[in-house]
C-alpha positions in Angstrom: 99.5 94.9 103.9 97.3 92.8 101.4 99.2 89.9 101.8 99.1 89.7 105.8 102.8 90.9 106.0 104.6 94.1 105.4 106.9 94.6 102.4 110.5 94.6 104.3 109.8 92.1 107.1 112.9 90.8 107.9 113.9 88.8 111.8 116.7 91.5 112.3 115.9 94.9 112.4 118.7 95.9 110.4 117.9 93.6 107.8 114.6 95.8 107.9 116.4 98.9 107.5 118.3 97.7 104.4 115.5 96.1 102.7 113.6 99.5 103.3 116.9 101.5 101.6 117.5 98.9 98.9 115.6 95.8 98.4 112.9 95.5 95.5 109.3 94.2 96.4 108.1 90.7 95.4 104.6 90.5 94.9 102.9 87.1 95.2 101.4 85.8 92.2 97.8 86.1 94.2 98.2 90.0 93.9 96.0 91.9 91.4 98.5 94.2 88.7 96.1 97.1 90.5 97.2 96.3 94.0 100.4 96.1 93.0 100.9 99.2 91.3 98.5 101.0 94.1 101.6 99.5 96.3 104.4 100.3 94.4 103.4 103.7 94.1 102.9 104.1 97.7 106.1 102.6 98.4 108.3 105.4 96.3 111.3 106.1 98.4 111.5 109.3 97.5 108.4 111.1 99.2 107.8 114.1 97.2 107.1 111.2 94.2 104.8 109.0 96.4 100.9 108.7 95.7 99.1 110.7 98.1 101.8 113.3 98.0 100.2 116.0 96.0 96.6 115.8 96.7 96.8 113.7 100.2 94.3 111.0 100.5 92.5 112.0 97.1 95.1 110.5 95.3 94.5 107.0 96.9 90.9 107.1 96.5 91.1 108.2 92.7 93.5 104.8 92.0 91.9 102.8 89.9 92.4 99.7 92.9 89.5 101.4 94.5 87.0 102.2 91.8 84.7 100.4 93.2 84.8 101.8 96.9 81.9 103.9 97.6 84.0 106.0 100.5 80.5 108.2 101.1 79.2 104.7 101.8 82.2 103.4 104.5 82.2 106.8 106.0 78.7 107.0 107.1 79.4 103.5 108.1 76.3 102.7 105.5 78.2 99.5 103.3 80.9 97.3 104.6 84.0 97.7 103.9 86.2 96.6 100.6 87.4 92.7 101.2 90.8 91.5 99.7 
């Protein structure tokens, strides 16, 4: 994700499995309290409580982590694109 690594990597895929069921996120210090709420409310286990759920991809692009995106601007491939 933002930090160049995905929130359960583990070396053993079971370890994977059980950080995914049980293990709390640690966000670098380097991570904006935006990104990390934008993350943590991705990352809801239960799905019917994740961002996104209710109004799909609106959701993501209403969060205030991207209030500076112009996604007009990306689609028509007329600005680059956001930098972390």
């Amino acid at each position: 994700m933002i930090t160049g690594f995905p929130p359960f990597h583990d070396k053993s895929n079971m370890n994977i499995y059980n950080n995914i069921i049980n293990a709390e996120i640690e966000y670098p210090r380097r991570i904006s309290s935006q990104a990390q709420d934008l993350i943590r409310k991705l990352l809801v286990r239960d799905p019917s409580q994740r961002l996104g759920h209710v109004n799909g991809a609106q959701d993501l692009k209403n969060h205030k982590w991207f209030q500076t995106v112009n996604f007009d601007n990306i689609f028509s491939q007329t600005s680059p694109c956001p930098t972390m």
